[in-house]
C-alpha positions as CSV (number, residue, x, y, z in Angstrom):
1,X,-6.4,-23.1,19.3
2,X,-3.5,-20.7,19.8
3,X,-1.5,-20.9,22.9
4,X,0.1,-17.4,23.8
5,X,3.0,-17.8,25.8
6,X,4.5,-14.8,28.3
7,X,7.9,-14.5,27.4
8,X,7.7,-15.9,23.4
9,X,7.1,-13.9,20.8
10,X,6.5,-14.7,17.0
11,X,9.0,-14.9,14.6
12,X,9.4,-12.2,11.8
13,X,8.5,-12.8,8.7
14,X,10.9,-13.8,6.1
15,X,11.2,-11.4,3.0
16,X,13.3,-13.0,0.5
17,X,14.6,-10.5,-2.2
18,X,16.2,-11.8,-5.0
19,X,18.5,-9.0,-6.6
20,X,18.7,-9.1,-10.6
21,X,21.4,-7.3,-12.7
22,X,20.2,-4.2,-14.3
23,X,21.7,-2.8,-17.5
24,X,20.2,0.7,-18.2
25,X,21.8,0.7,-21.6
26,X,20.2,-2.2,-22.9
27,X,16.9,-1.3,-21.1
28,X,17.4,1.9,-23.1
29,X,18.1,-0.5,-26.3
30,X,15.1,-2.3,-25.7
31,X,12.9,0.7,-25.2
32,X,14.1,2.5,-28.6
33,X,13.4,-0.6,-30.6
34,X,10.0,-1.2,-28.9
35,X,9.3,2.1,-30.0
36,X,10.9,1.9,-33.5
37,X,8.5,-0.9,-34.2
38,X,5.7,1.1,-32.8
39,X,6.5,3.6,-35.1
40,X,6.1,1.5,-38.0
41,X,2.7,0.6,-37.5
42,X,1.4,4.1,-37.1
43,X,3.1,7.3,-37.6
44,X,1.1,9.8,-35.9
45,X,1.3,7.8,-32.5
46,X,5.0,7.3,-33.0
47,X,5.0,11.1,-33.2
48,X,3.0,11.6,-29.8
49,X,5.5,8.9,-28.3
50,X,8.5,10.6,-30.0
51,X,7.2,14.0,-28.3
52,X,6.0,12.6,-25.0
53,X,9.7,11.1,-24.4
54,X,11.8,14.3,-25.7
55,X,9.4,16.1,-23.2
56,X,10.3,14.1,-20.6
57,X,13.6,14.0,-21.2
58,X,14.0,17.5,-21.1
59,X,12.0,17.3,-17.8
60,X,14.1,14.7,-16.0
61,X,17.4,17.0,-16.9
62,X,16.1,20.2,-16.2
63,X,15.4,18.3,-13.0
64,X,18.9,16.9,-12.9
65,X,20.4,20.5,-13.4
66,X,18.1,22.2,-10.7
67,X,19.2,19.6,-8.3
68,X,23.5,20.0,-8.7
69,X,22.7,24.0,-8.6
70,X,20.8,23.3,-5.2
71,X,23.5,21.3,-4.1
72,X,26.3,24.0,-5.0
73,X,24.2,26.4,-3.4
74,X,24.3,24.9,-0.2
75,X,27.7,24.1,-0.2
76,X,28.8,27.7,-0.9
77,X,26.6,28.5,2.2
78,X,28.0,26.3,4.1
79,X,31.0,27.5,3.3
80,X,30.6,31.2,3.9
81,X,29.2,30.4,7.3
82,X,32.1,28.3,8.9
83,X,34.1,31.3,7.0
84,X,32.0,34.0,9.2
85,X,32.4,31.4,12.6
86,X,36.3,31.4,12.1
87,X,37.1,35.1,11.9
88,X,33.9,35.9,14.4
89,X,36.1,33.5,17.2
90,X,39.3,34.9,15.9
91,X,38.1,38.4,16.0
92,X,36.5,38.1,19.4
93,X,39.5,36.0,20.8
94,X,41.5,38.9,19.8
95,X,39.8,42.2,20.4
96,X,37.3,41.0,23.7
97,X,39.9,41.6,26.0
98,X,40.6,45.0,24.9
99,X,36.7,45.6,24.6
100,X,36.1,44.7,27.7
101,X,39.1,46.9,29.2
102,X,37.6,49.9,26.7
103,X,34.5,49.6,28.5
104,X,35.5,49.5,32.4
């Protein structure tokens, strides 16, 4: 029978998370000679597998390069804004008073 107390509450769970040491070079190493040997056994799927990968390789840089233009192109926004901010203050910390006089 469970006893609930007021002011107790129950502990976490405990995740423990061992972290291993990944080398994506030799995964890479691993993955081209699994597919070597795949090849060997039957062309035509070593073809589709040969296709499938360039594909996705293409994919995964196009994505790459879609990304860093993204990124430049916000920069360069941010940029031109803090740009039009500065001469907006300096312009208006300049020129208000005489507006202002102008318009009086």
């Amino acid at each position: 029978m469970f006893r609930y107390s007021l002011f107790k509450s129950p502990k976490p769970l405990q995740y423990t998370y061992i972290p291993r040491y990944y080398d994506p070079e030799k995964e890479e190493l691993h993955e081209r000679i699994r597919a070597a040997k795949k090849d060997a056994g039957d062309p035509i799927e070593g073809m589709k597998a040969r296709i499938g990968k360039s594909y996705h390789e293409r994919l995964r840089e196009r994505n790459q390069s879609t990304r860093r233009a993204v990124r430049q192109s916000n920069t360069r926004v941010f940029v031109i804004i803090a740009v039009l901010f500065v001469l907006a203050y300096l312009f208006l910390t300049e020129y208000l008073p005489s507006i202002e006089s102008f318009l009086e």
